[in-house]
C-alpha positions in Angstrom: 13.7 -11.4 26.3 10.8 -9.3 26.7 12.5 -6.6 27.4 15.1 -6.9 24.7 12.1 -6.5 22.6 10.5 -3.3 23.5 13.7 -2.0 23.9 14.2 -2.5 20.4 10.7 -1.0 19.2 11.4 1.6 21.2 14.9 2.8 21.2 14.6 4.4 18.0 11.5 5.6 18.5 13.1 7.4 21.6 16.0 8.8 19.4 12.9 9.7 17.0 11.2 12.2 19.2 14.5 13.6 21.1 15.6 14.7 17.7 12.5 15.8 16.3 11.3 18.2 19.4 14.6 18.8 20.8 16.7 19.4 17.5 17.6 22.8 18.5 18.1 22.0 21.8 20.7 19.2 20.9 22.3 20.4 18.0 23.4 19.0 14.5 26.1 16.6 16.2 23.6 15.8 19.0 20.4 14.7 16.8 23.1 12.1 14.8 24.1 10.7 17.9 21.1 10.2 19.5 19.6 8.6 16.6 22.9 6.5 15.3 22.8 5.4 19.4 19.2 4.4 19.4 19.6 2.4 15.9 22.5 1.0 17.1 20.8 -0.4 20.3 18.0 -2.0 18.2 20.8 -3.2 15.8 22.9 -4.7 18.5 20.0 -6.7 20.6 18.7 -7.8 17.1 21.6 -9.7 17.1 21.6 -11.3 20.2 18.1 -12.3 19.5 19.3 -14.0 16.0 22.1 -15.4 18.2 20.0 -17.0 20.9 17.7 -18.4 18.4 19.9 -20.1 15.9 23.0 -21.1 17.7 21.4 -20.9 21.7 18.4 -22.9 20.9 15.6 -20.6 22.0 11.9 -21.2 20.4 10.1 -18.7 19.1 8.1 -16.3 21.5 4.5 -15.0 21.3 4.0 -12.5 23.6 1.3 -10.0 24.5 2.4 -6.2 25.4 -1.0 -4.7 26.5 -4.7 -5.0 25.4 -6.1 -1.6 23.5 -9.2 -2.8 23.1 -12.0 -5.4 23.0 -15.1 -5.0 20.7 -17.7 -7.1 20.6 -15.6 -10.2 21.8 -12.9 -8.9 19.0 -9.5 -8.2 20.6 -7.3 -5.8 19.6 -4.1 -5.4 20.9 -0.4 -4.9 21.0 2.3 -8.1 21.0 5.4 -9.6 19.5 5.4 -13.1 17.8 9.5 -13.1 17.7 10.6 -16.0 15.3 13.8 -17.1 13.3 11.6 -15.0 10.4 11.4 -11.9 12.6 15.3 -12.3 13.7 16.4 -11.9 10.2 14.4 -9.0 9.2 14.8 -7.3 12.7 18.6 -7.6 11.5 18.5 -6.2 8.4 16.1 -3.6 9.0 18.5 -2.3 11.8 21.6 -3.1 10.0 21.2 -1.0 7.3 19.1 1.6 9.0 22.3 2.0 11.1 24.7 2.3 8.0 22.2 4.9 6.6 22.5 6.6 9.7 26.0 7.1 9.5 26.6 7.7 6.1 23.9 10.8 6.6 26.1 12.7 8.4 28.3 13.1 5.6 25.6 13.5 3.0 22.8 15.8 4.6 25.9 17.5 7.1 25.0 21.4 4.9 21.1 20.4 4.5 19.5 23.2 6.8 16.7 20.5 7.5 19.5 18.1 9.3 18.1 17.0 12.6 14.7 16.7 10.8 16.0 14.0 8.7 17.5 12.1 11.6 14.3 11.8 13.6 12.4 10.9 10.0 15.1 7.9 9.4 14.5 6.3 13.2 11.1 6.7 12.9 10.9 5.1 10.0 12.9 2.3 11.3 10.9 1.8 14.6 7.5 1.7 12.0 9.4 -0.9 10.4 10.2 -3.2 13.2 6.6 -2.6 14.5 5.6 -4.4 11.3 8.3 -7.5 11.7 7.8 -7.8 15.0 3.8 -7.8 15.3 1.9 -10.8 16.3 -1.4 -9.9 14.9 -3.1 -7.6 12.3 -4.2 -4.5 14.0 -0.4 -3.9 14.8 0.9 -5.0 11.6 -1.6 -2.5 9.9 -0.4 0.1 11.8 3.2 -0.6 11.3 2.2 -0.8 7.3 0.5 2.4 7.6 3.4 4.3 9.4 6.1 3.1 7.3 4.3 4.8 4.0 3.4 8.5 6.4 7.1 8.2 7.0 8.6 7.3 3.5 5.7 10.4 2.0 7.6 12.7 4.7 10.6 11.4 3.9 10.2 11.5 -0.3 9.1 14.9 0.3 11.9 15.9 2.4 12.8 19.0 0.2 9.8 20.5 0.5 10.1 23.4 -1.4 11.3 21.6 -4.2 8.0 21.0 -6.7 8.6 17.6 -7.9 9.3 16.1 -4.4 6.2 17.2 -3.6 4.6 15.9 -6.6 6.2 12.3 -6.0 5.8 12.4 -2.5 1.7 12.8 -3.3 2.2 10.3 -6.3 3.3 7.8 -3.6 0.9 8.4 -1.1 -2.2 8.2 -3.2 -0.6 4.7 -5.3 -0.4 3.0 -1.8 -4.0 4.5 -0.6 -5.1 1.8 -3.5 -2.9 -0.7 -2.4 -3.9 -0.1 1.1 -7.7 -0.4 0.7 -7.2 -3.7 -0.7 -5.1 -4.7 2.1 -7.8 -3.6 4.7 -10.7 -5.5 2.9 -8.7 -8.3 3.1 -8.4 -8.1 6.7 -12.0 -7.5 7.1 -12.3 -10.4 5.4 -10.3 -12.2 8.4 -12.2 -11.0 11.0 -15.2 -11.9 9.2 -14.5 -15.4 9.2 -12.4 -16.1 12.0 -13.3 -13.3 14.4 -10.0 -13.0 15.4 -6.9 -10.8 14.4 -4.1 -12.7 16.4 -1.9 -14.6 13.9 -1.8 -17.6 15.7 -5.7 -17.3 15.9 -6.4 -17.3 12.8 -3.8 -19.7 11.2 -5.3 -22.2 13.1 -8.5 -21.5 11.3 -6.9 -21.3 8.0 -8.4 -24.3 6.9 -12.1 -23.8 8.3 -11.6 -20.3 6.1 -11.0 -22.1 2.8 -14.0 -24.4 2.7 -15.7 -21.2 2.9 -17.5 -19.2 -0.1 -18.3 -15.4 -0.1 -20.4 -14.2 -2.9 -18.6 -10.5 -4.4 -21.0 -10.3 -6.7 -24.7 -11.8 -6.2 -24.9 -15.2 -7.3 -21.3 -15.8 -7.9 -19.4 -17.3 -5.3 -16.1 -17.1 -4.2 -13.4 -19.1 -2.4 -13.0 -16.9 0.7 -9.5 -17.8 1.1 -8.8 -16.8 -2.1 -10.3 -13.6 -2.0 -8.5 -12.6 1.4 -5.2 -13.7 -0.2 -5.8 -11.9 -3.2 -6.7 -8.5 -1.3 -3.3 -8.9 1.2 -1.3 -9.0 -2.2 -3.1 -6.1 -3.5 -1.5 -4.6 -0.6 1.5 -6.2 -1.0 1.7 -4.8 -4.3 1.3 -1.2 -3.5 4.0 -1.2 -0.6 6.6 -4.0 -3.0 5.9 -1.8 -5.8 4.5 -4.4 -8.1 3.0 -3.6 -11.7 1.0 -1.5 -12.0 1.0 -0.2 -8.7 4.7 0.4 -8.9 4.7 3.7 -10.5 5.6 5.4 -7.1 9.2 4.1 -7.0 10.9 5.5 -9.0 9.9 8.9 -7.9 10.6 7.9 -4.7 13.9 9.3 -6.1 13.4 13.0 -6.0 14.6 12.1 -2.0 17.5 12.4 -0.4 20.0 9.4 -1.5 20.0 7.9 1.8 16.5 7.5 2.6 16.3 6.2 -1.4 18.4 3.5 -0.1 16.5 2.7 3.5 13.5 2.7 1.3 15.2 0.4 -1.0 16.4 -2.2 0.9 15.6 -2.3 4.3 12.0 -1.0 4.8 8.9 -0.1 3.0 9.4 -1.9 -0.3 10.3 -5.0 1.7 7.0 -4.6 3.9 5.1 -6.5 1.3 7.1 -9.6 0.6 7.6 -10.0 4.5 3.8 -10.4 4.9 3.0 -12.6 1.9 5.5 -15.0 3.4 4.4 -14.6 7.1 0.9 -15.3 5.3 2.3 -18.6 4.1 -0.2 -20.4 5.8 -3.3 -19.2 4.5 -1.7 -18.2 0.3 -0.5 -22.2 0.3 -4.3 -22.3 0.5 -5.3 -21.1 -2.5 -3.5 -22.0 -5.7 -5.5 -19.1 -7.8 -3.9 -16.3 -5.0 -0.5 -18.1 -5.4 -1.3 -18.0 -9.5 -1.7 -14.6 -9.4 1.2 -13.4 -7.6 3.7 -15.6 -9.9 2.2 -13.6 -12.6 2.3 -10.2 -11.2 5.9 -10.6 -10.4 7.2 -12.3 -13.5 5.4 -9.1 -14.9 7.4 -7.1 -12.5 10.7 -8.4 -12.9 11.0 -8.7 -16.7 9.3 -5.9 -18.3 10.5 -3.0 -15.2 14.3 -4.3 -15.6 13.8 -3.1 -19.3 13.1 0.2 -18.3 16.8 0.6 -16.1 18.6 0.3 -19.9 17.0 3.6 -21.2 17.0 5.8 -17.6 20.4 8.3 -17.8 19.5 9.2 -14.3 22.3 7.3 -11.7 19.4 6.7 -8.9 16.7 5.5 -11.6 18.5 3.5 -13.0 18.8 1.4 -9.7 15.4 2.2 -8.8 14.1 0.5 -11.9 16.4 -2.4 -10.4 15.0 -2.2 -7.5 11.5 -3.3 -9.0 12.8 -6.0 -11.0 14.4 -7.5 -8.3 11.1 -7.1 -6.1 9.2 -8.5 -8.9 12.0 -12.2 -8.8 11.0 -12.1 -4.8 7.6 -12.3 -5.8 7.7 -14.7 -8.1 9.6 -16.8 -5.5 6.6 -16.4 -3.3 4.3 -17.1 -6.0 6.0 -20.7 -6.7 5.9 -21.0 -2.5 9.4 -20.9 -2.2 8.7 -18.2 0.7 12.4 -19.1 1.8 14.3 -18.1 -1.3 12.0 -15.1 -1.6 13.4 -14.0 1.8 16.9 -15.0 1.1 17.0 -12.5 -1.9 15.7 -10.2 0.3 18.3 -10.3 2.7 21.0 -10.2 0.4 19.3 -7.6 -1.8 19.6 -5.6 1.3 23.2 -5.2 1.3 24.0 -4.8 -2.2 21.1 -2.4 -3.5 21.8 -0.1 -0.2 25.4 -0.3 -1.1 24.6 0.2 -4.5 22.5 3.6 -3.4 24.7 4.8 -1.4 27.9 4.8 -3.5 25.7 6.3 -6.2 25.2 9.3 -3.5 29.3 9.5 -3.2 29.2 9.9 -6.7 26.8 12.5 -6.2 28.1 14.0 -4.0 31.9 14.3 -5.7 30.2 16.2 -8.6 28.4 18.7 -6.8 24.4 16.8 -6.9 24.8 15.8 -11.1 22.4 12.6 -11.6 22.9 12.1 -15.4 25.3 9.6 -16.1 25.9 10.6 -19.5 27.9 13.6 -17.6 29.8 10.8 -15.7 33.1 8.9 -16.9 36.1 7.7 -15.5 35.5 8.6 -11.9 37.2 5.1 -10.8 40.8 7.0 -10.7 39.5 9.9 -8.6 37.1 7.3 -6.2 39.0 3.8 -5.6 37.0 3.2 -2.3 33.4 4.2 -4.0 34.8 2.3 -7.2 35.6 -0.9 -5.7 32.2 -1.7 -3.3 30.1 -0.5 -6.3 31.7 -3.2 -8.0 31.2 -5.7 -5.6 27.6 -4.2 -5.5 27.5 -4.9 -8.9 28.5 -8.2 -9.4 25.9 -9.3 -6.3 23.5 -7.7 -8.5 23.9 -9.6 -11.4 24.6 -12.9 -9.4 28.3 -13.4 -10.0 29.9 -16.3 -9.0 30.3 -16.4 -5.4 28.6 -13.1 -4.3 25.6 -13.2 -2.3 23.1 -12.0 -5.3 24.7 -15.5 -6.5 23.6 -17.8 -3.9 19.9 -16.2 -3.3 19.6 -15.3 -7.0 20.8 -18.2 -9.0 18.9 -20.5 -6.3 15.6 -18.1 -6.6 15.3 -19.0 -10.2 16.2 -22.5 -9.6 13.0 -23.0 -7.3 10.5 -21.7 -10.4 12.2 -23.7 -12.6 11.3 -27.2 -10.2 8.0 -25.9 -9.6 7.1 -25.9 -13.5 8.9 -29.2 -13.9 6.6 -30.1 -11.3 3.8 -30.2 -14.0 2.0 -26.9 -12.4 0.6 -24.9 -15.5 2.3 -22.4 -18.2 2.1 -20.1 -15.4 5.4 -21.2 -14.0 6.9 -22.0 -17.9 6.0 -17.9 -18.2 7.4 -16.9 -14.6 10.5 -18.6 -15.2 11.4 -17.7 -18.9 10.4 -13.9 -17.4 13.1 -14.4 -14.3 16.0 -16.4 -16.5 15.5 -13.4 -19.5 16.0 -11.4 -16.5 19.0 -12.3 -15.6 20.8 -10.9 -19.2 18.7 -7.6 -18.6 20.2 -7.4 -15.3 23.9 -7.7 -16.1 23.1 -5.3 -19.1 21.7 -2.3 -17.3 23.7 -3.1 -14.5 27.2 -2.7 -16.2 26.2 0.1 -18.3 25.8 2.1 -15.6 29.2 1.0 -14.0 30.7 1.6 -17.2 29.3 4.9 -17.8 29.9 5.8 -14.4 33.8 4.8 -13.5 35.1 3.8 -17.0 35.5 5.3 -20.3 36.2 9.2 -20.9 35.6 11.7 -18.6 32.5 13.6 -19.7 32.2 15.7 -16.2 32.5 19.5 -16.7 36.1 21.1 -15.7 34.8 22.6 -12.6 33.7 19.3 -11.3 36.5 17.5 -12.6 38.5 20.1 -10.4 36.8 19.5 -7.6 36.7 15.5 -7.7 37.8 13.4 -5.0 36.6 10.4 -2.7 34.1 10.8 -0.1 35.6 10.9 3.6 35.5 8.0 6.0 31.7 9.3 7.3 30.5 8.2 3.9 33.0 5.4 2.3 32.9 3.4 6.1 29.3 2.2 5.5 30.3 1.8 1.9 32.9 -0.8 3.1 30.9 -2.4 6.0 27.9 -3.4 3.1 29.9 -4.3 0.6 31.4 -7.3 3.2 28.0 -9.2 3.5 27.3 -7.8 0.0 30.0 -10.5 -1.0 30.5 -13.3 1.3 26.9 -13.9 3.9 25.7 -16.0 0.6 28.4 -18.6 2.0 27.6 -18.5 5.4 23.5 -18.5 5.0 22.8 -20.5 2.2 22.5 -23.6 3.7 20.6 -22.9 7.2 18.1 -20.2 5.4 17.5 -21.6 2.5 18.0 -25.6 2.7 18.3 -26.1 6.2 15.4 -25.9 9.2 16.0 -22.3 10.0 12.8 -21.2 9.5 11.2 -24.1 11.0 7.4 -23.0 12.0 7.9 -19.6 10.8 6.9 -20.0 7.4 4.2 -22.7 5.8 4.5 -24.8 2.7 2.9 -28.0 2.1 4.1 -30.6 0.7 3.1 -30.7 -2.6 4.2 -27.0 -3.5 7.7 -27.9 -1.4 9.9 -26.5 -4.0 12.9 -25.9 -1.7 12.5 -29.4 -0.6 13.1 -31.1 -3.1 15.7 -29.1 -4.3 17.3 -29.9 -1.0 18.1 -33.5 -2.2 19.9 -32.0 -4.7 22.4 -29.7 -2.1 25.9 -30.6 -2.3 26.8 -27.5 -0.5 28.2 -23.8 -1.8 31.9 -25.0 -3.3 29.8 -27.5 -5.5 27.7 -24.7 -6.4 30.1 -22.4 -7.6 32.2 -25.2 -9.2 29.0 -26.2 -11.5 28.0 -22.4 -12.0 29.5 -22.0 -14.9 27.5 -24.8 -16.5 24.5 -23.1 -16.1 22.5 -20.9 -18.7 21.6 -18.3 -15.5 25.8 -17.8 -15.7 26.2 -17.3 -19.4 22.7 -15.0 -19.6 24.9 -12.5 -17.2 28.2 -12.8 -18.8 26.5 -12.2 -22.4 25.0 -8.5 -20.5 28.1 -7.7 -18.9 29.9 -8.4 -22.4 27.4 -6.6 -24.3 26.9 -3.6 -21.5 31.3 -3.5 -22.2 30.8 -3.6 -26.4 27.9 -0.7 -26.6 29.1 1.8 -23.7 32.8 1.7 -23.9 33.8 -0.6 -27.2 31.5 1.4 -29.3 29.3 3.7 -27.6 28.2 4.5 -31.3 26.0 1.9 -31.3 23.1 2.3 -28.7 22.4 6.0 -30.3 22.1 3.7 -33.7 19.9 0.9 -32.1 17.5 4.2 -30.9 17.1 5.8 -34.2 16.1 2.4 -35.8 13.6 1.2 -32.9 12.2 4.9 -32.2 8.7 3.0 -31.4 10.3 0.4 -28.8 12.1 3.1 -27.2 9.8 5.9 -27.0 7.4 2.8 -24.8 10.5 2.3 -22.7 10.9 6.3 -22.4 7.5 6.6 -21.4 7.3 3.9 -18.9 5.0 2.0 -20.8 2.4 4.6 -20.4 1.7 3.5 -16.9 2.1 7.2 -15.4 -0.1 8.8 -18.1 -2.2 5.8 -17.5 -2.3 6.5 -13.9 -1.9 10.2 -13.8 -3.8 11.4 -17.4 -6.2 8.4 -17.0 -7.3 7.8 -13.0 -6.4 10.8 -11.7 -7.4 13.2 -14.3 -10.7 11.2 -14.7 -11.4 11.5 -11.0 -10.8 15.9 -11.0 -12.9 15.3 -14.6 -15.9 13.6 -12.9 -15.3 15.8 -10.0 -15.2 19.4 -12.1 -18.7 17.8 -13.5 -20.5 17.0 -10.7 -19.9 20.3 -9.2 -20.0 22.2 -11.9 -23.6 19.8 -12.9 -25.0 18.7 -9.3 -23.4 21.5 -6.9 -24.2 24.3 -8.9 -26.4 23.7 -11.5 -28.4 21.9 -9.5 -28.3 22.4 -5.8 -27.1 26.0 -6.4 -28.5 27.2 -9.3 -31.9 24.9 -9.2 -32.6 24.2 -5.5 -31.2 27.4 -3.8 -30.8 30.3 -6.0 -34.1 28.9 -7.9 -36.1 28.9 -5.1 -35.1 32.3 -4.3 -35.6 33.9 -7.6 -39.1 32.3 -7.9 -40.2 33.7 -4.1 -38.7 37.0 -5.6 -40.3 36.8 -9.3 -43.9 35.6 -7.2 -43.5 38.2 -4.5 -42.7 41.2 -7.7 -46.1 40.0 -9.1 -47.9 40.1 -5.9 -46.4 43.4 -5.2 -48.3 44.6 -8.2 -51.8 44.2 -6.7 -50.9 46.1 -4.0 -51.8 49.1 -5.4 -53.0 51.3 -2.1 -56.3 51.7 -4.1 -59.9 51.4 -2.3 -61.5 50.7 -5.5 -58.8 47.8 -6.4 -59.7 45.7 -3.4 -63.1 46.3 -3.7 -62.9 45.3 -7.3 -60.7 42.1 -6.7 -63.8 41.0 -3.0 -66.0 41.3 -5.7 -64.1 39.0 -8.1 -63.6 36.6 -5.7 -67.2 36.6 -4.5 -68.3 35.7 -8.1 -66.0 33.4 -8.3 -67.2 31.6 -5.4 -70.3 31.6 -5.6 -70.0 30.3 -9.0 -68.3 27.4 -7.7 -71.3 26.9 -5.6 -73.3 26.7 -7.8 -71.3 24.3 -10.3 -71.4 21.7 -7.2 -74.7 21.7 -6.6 
C-alpha cells in the first residue's frame, strides 16, 4: 500500500506543476486533462484504500516516508498514519475535487487564466490530502498552511478585479490569527511531550494533562487545556468559526468552482478533521470541549440568520456553509467526533452540488448573482432544477436524504449529551442547533424559490439567451446529487453507530454520546418511519412553508417585515458588525498605532530628535565656533590671554 499512498499525494501534485510550467506548452485541453487524470488517480486508489479497509479487513498503517530532520533529539519528518478516518476524507477530498475538475472546463473554458486555475485546483487538492494523510504535526502544519496559500491564490484568482484582491488579503490575514494559535498550541506539544509523531504524543496524552503551565505568573493552567484550546483557535480560523469567520463569505468574490472545493471538500473542512483526529487529547479536557460547543452553537445559529437577508446566489450558501460548520462543531464539542464527520461527509456532496448548480445558474444569465433578478429558471434548466432540489432538501434534512441521516442524528447526540446532566452549555448548544434547523429550511427555500419558481424577473436579453448548461457542467451536477440523496442509507450505520472508526477517533466512556444512542438504533427504515414524529421534522417543514408563503404566496410581506424591524435588519445587513469590527476596529487600529509610531518614534524621534537633531546642533555649534575664527592676530591674542586668567584664577581658587 505504500505506494498507493504516495501515488496519491503525488499524482495531483504531478498534474499541478505540468500545468502550471507547461500550460502553454500543453494547451487549454491538455492542462484539464492532465489535472482531471491526476485527480482521478488519487480519486480512484482512495477507493481501493476505503475498500481494503472496510470490506478486505486491512488495519490501519503508520508509515514513515523519509526523515527531514532531527533537532535536539526532536524528529521531524514526513509519514502517513492511513486509517478508516483518513479513507473517508481521502475520498471525499478526491471525489469532489474530481467533479470540480470537470465541471471547470465548462465554467472557466473563455477565462484567459484557464490552465492557471487547473494547476491551483490540484494543488490545492494534493495540500489537502497532505493534511488527511499526515501522521504527525510538522506535516500536518504544512498541509494547513498550503491549503490557505492555495485557497488566497485561488480567492484572488481574478486578480485585477479589486475586491478579489481585497478578500483574498481579508482571508489571508483572518487565518494568520487563527494560525498563530494553532502553532502555540503545537509548541505546547513539543514542550511537553517532545515529540511531534501522533502516535507519540497520544500516548502521552495523559502524562500532559496532569500537567500545569502558568500563562500568566502565578496563575496556573491545565496544559491540556491550553493546547486544546490553541488547536481550536486554529480550527476556527480554517472552519470559519465566529468570529474568525468573516473570511468566508468573501471567499466568494472567486470563481464558483473553487467556492465549492473550498466549501466542501478542503480548507473549511481542515479544522473539524483535526479536532476529531485530536480526540484523544480534547476528551481530556472538558473546559476545551466547553468551549468549542459554545463557539459553534454561536456559529451555527446566529450565521444561518445572516443567509435570510443576503440577495447574492453564492452568499447566501456561503452563509450556509458557516452554519453548517458551526452544527459540526458543536458535534465535536459534545464528543460525538463521529456524527461531526458524518455531516461532513454528506455536507460534501450537497453544499458542492448546491455551489455548483448555483454557477449553472450563473452561468445561463451571463455572471448575474442577485437573486432578486432570478425567477422561474426551473422551465429553461430541468437538469440544474432538479439536483438543486435534491441539494436542497439534504440541506434542510429531508426525510431520507443524506443531510437527514447525519443532520437529524448530529442534533440527536447534543441533545443525549445535555440529558446526560452536563451543564446549560449543552441546553444552549442544542436549542442553538434545533432553532437551526427552521432557519435552515427558511433560507434554504427562499433561495430555491426565488431562483426556479415564481415570475421571471431576468432582463429580456438574458431571458433570450437562457438555456441548461451542457453535459461538461450538468454531469457532475448529476453524479453529486446521487450520494447527495441516498449514501445516508448506506453509511449510517457502519460510520456513525457501527465500529468503523475503531482506533481512529477517541471518546471515553463517560462523554460516549454515540454509544448510547446506539442502543437506541433500530436501523434507517425505522428512522424515517418515526421522522415525522420529531420536532427537528416539523422545525424544517414550518421554514420550507413559511420560505413558500413570503417569497411566492406573498412576496409583499418580507419588504413589510423590513420596514417594521429596520434595527434587526440593518444588524443582519451589516453582519453583526463583525467586519467593521475586524476591519474599522483591528485592522485600522493596527495602521492607527502604526501611522503614530512612525509619525511619533521614526520621525519625531529617531529622525527629527536623534538624526536630523544631532546634525543641526553640530551645524548650529560649528556656526558659533565659525564666528571666533575671525583671521585676526589681536583676537587670538585676546582670547590666550582670557584663557590664561581664567586659569590661573582657577589655580588659585584651589589652593
Amino acid at each position: 500500500m505504500y505506494g498507493y499512498y504516495l501515488t496519491i499525494v503525488l499524482a495531483p501534485l504531478a498534474a499541478a506543476i505540468i500545468a502550471g510550467l507547461a500550460g502553454k506548452q500543453i494547451g487549454r485541453a491538455g492542462a484539464h486533462w492532465v489535472t482531471i487524470i491526476g485527480v482521478g488517480t488519487s480519486c480512484a486508489l482512495s477507493f481501493v484504500v476505503l475498500k481494503n479497509m472496510f470490506w478486505g479487513g486491512a488495519g490501519p498503517e503508520n508509515i514513515a516516508v523519509y526523515t527531514w530532520a532531527v533537532v535536539d533529539g526532536l524528529h521531524m519528518g514526513i509519514g502517513f498514519l492511513v486509517d478508516r478516518l483518513t479513507a473517508l476524507m481521502m475520498c471525499v477530498v478526491t471525489f469532489v475535487s474530481l467533479m470540480v475538475h470537470v465541471y471547470t472546463v465548462g465554467y472557466m473554458r473563455e477565462d484567459p487564466g484557464y490552465q492557471r486555475f487547473f494547476s491551483y485546483i490540484a494543488l490545492f487538492t494534493f495540500a489537502m490530502l497532505m493534511l488527511v494523510m499526515s501522521n504527525n504535526f510538522l506535516q500536518l502544519f504544512f498541509g494547513w498552511e498550503a491549503v490557505g496559500l492555495v485557497s488566497y491564490l485561488l480567492i484572488g484568482f481574478w486578480f485585477k478585479k479589486e475586491s478579489a484582491i481585497f478578500a483574498n488579503l481579508k482571508a489571508f490575514l483572518v487565518n494568520r490569527v487563527g494560525d498563530f494559535g494553532f502553532i502555540l498550541g503545537i509548541a505546547g506539544i513539543v514542550t511537553f511531550t517532545g515529540s511531534l509523531d501522533y502516535a507519540e504524543v497520544f500516548a502521552s496524552a495523559e502524562q500532559v494533562a496532569a500537567q500545569n503551565i502558568e500563562v500568566f505568573a502565578g496563575t496556573p493552567w491545565n496544559a491540556m487545556t491550553v493546547i486544546c484550546i490553541l488547536l481550536f483557535i486554529g480550527a476556527m480560523g480554517k472552519s470559519a468559526q465566529a468570529p474568525l469567520h468573516v473570511w468566508l463569505p468573501d471567499s466568494m468574490e472567486g470563481p464558483t468552482p473553487i467556492s465549492a472545493l473550498i466549501h466542501a471538500a478542503t480548507m473549511v473542512t481542515a479544522g473539524i478533521f483535526m479536532v476529531a483526529r485530536m480526540s484523544p487529547l480534547f476528551e481530556l479536557s472538558t473546559t476545551a470541549l466547553a468551549v468549542v460547543i459554545v463557539i459553534g452553537s454561536i456559529t451555527a445559529f446566529f450565521m444561518g440568520l445572516l443567509s435570510i437577508v443576503q440577495n447574492d446566489i453564492k452568499r447566501v450558501i456561503a452563509y450556509s456553509t458557516l452554519s453548517q460548520l458551526g452544527y459540526m462543531t458543536v458535534a465535536l464539542g459534545a464528543s460525538a467526533y463521529s456524527a461531526a464527520i458524518f455531516h461532513l461527509m454528506t455536507h460534501a456532496f450537497f453544499k458542492a452540488l448546491l455551489f455548483l448548480a448555483a454557477g449553472a445558474v450563473i452561468i445561463a444569465l451571463h455572471h448575474e448573482q442577485d437573486i432578486r433578478k432570478m425567477g422561474g429558471i426551473r422551465k429553461y434548466m430541468p437538469i440544474t432544477y432538479w439536483t438543486a432540489l435534491v441539494g436542497s432538501l439534504a440541506l434542510i434534512g429531508f426525510p431520507g436524504s443524506s443531510g437527514f441521516f447525519s443532520k437529524d442524528l448530529l442534533i440527536e447526540a447534543v441533545r443525549e449529551s445535555h440529558w446526560q446532566g452536563q451543564g446549560a452549555v449543552y441546553w444552549i448548544a442544542y436549542l442553538s442547533v434545533l432553532l437551526g434547523v427552521f432557519v435552515t429550511a427558511l433560507y434554504t427555500f427562499r433561495l430555491f424559490f426565488l431562483v426556479f419558481h415564481g415570475k421571471e424577473r431576468m432582463d429580456a436579453e438574458a431571458r433570450a439567451h437562457l438555456h441548461e448548461t451542457p453535459p461538461v457542467v450538468t454531469v457532475p451536477l448529476i453524479l453529486l446529487a446521487i450520494p447527495a440523496a441516498i449514501i445516508g442509507w448506506y453509511t449510517v450505520g457502519p460510520v456513525l453507530f457501527g465500529d468503523y472508526f475503531g482506533d481512529a477517533i477517541f471518546v471515553s466512556e463517560s462523554h460516549d454520546v454515540i454509544g448510547r444512542m446506539a442502543g437506541a438504533w433500530h436501523g434507517s427504515l425505522v428512522l424515517l418511519t418515526h421522522s415525522v414524529q420529531t420536532s427537528v421534522f416539523w422545525l424544517a417543514a414550518a421554514g420550507v412553508l413559511s420560505a413558500w408563503f413570503l417569497y411566492l404566496k406573498r412576496p409583499d410581506i418580507p419588504e413589510k417585515i423590513k420596514n417594521r424591524v429596520t434595527g434587526l435588519y440593518d444588524l443582519l445587513d451589516h453582519k453583526y458588525y463583525f467586519d467593521d469590527l475586524w476591519i474599522k476596529g483591528f485592522a485600522a487600529g493596527g495602521r492607527s498605532i502604526g501611522q503614530f509610531f512612525w509619525k511619533k518614534g521614526d520621525e519625531l524621534i529617531i529622525d527629527g530628535l536623534l538624526v536630523n537633531g544631532t546634525a543641526r546642533t553640530v551645524g548650529r555649534l560649528a556656526g558659533v565656533l565659525r564666528q571666533i575664527q575671525t583671521g585676526y592676530l589681536y583676537t587670538y591674542a585676546f582670547s590666550m590671554f582670557i584663557g590664561l586668567t581664567a586659569l590661573l584664577g582657577w589655580l588659585v581658587w584651589l589652593r
